[in-house]
N, C-alpha and C positions, 0 to 999 in steps of 0.2 A: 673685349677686355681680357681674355683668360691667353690670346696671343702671348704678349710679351711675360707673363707666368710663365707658360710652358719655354719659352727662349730664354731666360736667365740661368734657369739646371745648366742648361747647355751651355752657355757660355762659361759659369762655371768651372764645369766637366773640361773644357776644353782652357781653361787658365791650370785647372791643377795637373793635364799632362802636359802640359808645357815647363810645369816648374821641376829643377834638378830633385833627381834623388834625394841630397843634401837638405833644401830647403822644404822639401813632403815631411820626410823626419823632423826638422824643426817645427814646424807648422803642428805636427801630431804630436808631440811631447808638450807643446804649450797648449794645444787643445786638454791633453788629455788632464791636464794640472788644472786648469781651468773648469775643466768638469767635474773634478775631482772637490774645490776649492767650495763652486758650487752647491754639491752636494752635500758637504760636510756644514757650510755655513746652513742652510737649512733646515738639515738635523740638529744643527748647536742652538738656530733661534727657535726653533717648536720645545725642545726640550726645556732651554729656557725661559719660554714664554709660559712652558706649563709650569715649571718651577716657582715662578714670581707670581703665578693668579695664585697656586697652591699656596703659599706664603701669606698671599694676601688675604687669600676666605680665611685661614687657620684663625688672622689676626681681627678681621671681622668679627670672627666668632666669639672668642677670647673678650675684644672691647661690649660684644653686644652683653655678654652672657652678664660680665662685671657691674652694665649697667640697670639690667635686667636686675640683678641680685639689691643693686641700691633702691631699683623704683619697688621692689618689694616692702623694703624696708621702710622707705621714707612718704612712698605712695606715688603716681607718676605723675600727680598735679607738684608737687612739692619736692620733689626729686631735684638736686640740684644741679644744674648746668652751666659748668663754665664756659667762661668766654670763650671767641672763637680766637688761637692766639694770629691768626693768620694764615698757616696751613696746618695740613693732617686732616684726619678722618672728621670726616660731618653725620652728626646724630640730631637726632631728631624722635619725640615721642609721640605717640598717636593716643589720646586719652578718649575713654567710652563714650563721649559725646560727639564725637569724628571730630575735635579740635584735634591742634597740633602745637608741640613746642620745641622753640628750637635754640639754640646757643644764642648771643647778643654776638652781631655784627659774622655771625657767620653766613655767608653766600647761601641765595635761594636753589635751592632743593627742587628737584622734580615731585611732581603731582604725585600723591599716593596712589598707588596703581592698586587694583580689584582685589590681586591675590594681597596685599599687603592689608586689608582692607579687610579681609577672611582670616587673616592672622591675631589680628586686633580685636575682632567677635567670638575668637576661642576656636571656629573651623579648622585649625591648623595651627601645626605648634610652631613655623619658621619656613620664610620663603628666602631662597637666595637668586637676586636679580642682575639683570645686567641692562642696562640702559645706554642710544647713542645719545641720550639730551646731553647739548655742551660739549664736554671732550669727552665724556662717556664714562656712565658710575656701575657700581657694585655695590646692590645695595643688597642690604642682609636684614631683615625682619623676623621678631623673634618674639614672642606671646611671654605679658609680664603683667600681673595683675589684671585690673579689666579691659588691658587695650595692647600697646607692643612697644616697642622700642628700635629701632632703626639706626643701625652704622650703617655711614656709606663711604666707600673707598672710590676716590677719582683716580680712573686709568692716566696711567703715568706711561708714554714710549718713553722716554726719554732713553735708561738703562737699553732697552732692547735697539733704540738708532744708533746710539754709544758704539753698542757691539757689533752692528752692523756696520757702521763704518770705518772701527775695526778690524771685521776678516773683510772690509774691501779691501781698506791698502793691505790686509794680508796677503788676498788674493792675484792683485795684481803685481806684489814684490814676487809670490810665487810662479804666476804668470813671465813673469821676465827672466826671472832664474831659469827656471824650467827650459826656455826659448833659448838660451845660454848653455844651459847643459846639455840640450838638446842637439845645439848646435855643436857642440865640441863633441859628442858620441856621436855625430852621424861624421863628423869630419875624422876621428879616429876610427870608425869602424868601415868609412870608405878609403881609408887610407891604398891597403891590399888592392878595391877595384879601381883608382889610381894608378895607381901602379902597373895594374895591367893593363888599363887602358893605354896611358903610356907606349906598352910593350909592344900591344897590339897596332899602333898607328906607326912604333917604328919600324915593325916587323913590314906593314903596308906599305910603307915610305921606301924602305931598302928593297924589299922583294926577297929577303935574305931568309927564306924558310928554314933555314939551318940554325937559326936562332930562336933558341926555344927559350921560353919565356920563364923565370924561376919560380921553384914552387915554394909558397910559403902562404902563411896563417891554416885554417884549419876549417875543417867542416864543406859548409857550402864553399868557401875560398877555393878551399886545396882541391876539391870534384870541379871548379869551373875551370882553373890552371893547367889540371889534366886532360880535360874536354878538350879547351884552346890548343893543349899541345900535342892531343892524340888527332885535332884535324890539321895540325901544320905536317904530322906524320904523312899524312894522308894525303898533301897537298904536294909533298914530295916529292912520296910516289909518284903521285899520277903526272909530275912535271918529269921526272926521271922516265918512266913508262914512255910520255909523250915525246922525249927527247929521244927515247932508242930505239922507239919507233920510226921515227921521222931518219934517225942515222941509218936504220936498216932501209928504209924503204928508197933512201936516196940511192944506199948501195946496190939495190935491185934494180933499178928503175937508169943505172945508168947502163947495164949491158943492154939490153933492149933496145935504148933511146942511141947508143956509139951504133948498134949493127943497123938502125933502121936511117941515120944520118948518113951515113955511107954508103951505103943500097943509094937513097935519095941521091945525097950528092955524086954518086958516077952516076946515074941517070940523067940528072940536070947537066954535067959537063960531056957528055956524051950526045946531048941535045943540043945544045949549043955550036958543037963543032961541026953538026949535020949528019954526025957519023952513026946516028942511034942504031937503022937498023942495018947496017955493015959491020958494025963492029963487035955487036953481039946475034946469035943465031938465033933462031925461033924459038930451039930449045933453051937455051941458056937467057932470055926474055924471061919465056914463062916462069924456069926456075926464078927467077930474082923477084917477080912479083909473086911468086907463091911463099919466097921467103919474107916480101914485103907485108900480104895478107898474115903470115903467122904472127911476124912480129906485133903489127896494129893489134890482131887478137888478144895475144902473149901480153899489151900493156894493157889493153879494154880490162882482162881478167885481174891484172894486178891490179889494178886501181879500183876495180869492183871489191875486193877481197881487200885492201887496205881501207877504203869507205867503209868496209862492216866491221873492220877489225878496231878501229878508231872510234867506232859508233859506240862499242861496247854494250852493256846489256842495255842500254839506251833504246828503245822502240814503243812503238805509240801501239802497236798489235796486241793485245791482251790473252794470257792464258786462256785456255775452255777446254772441254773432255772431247776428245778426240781420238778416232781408231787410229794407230798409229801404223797397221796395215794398210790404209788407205796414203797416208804420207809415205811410205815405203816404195807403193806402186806408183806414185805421181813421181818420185824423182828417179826412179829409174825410169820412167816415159822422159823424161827430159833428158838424161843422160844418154838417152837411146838417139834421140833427136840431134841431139851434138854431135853426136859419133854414132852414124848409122853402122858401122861394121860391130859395135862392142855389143858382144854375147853376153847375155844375164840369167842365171836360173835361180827363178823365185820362189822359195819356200818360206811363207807367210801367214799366219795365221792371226784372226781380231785378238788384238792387245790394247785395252784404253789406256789411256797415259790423256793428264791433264799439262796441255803445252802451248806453244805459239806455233801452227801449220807452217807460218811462209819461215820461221827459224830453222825445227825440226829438218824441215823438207830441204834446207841450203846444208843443212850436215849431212844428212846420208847423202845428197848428189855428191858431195867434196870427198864420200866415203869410195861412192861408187868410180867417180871419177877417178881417184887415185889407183884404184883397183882396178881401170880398165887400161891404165897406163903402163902397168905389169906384169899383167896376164898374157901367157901365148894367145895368140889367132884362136889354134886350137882349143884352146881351154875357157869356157865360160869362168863369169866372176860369178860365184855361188851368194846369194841374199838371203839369210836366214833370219826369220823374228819367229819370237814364241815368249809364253808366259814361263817364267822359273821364278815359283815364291811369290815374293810382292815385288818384284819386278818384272819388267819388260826387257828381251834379252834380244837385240840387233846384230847379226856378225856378218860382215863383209870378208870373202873369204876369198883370194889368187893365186892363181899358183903360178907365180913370178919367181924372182931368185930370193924374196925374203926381206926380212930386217936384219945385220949384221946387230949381234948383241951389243954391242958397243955405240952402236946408234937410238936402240932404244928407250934408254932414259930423255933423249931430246929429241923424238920425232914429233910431240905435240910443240914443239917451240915454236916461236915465228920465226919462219925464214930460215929453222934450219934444212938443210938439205946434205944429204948424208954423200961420200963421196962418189958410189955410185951411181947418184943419180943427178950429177951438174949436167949431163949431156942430154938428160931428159928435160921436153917441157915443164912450168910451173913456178910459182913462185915459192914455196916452201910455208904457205899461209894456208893452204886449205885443212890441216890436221889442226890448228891452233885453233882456227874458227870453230872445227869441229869439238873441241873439246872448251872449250868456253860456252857454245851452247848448250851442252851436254849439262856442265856444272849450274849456268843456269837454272835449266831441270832438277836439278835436287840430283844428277845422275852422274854418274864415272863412265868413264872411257878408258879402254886399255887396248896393246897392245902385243901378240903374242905369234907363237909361228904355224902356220897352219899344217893340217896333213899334207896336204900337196905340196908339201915343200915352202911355201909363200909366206904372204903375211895377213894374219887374223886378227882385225879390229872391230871390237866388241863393244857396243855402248849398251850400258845398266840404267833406265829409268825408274821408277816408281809408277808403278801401276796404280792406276784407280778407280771405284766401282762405277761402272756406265748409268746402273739406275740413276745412283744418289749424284751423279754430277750432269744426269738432266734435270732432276729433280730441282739442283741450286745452282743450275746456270738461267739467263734471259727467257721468259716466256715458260720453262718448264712449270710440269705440275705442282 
């Protein structure tokens, strides 16, 4: 049985998130009239229902007292009692012998009750009753000579269903206004998100994010107007970003993909004609597939490095405290492995830094890498980390021919590549990656010219204490 209870709320629940903004608001405006309407008629009928009994005992009292003062005078056998004229107040005398007398042709009376009975024997000078016999009396007994005297007042609704159905139709004319007013202030005040809606579906329809949505009204309006138009800002960008990306990497992606088509195709026509190994020597073989394997490298790397670069700070890996000594000596072990002839001299000391390992660890390789690509033979690429303040201080140091100052402001770009170095391998993405992770990090990246002549790239982390970040990482104390 208490089933289909508990499924009604919900059904409900699930009718009132289905209805417009528009018709909640109306639905609440006539509720709340409605309760209001309620409340008010409740407090008008108790007030008034105390008003009318209050009126009514004052007048009890007033007719019994009057009567009281004649059965003094005349005696209460002899007292005299007019007729009854039809309506109004019923009296009635109780004389010392427990008779009773009452008006000619006026309507039988309820039995004299105990306490009325104790008024009439002198125990008491006046009881005030209420009885439901019949339609229900008030009766008033009051000690007069040797026995009492009795008004009684027949409860009358009438006055109080009068005024109760009264504030109904008041309630329900207010009830419908209200639902009326209600309606036209939720259709004026949704006016503005009309509007925007509107804007926003034509904004969705065109794709025209250049059209930004106008600001007007005020308050909550004009902050959601902003909001909508500070993420069309947003969405700009990252279409503009995603378009100039895509134009740079076409423009990368086609030297590599024109020298490794042509390698190819004199291979395959060279094949063809039977003349492969007559027409080129051993040596001149090897060379074109060793320039075959650079190239395949040369895009594997680019494509690996536009994947990350597209990914953006996108990554499922989560922060945690970590020696960043330890991520310094893993990626120069890999850099090592790539390029088994590239010399590194490691000075490292434990620095925590709270970050992402397999992140961290793809920027200094892109650090060291770039550093092993300019340094003489002769010359290791110098790896320095240490604590300075509340940072962690990284510097990859060669001694190459440098940064030209005039390349410095856009060596973190993507894809730039400064004139010197078109004839080198790479794509001109491994410093951008580096410095996007960096910022990640809460940390800067610079770049600056080293002693040995070179060029010195420095990355700035924020250190953090090792206790307190095992403390409030998984499984710590």
């Amino acid at each position: 049985m208490s089933r289909p209870t508990r499924r009604e709320p919900r059904r409900l629940t699930r009718w009132w998130r289905r209805q417009s903004l528009r018709t909640r608001m109306t639905v609440i405006a006539a509720t709340a009239i409605a309760v209001s309407v309620f409340v008010a008629f409740q407090v008008a009928s108790e007030l008034m229902d105390w008003k009318l009994r209050d009126t009514a005992v004052t007048q009890l009292h007033a007719d019994a007292r009057a009567l009281a003062t004649n059965a003094q005078r005349a005696g209460l056998a002899q007292v005299q009692l007019s007729p009854y004229p039809g309506s109004g107040r019923l009296v009635r005398v109780i004389l010392p012998d427990g008779s009773t007398r009452t008006p000619v042709g006026q309507p039988e009376l309820p039995p004299v009750s105990e306490g009325a009975w104790r008024v009439a024997r002198g125990a008491a000078a006046d009881l005030l009753e209420s009885t439901d016999w019949n339609d229900g009396y008030r009766v008033y007994t009051l000690r007069a000579a040797d026995g009492a005297v009795q008004v009684v007042d027949v409860a009358d609704d009438g006055p109080i269903n009068e005024f109760g159905f009264g504030m109904l139709l008041i309630g329900l004319f207010c009830v419908a206004g209200g639902a009326l007013v209600g309606r036209a202030v939720a259709r004026t005040g949704l006016a503005p998100i009309d509007r925007l809606t509107a804007a926003a579906v034509r904004v969705a329809n065109t794709q025209d994010l250049d059209a930004g949505i106008p600001d007007e009204g005020g308050g909550e309006i004009r902050r959601l107007i902003q909001a909508i138009n500070d993420m069309l800002a947003a969405l700009r960008d990252s279409r503009r970003a995603q378009r100039l990306l895509a134009e740079d990497a076409a423009h990368e992606l086609k030297t590599p993909l024109t020298s490794l088509r042509l390698n190819i195709e004199l291979l395959v026509r060279l094949d063809r004609r039977g003349t492969l190994d007559t027409a080129l020597s051993a040596q001149s073989r090897t060379r074109l597939l060793n320039d075959l394997g650079a190239q395949v490298a040369e895009l594997s790397t680019l494509a690996a490095e536009l994947t990350d670069l597209a990914r953006g700070d996108v990554s499922d890996e989560g922060a945690e405290p970590l020696d960043l000594a330890d991520v310094v000596v893993a990626a120069v072990a890999q850099a090592r492995s790539r390029v088994p002839d590239l010399e590194v001299a490691l000075d490292v000391t434990s620095v925590w830094v709270s970050g992402r390992p397999a992140a961290l660890q793809r920027a200094v390789l892109n650090l060291v890498d770039n550093a092993g690509k300019w340094s003489p033979e002769d010359q290791p690429v110098q790896v320095r980390l240490r604590a300075e303040g509340a940072s962690a201080v990284l510097e990859v140091d060669d001694a190459g021919p440098g940064i030209d100052a005039a390349d410095v402001p856009r060596v973190f770009d993507r894809f730039y590549r400064a004139d010197s170095a078109r004839a080198m391998p790479g794509s001109g993405l491994g410093l951008s990656i580096v410095q996007r992770v960096v910022h990640a990090h809460g940390g800067r990246a610079a770049v600056a010219r080293s002693a040995r002549g070179g060029a010195l790239l420095r990355l700035d982390l924020p250190v953090t204490d090792p206790a307190s970040s095992v403390a409030d990482s998984p499984g710590g104390g």
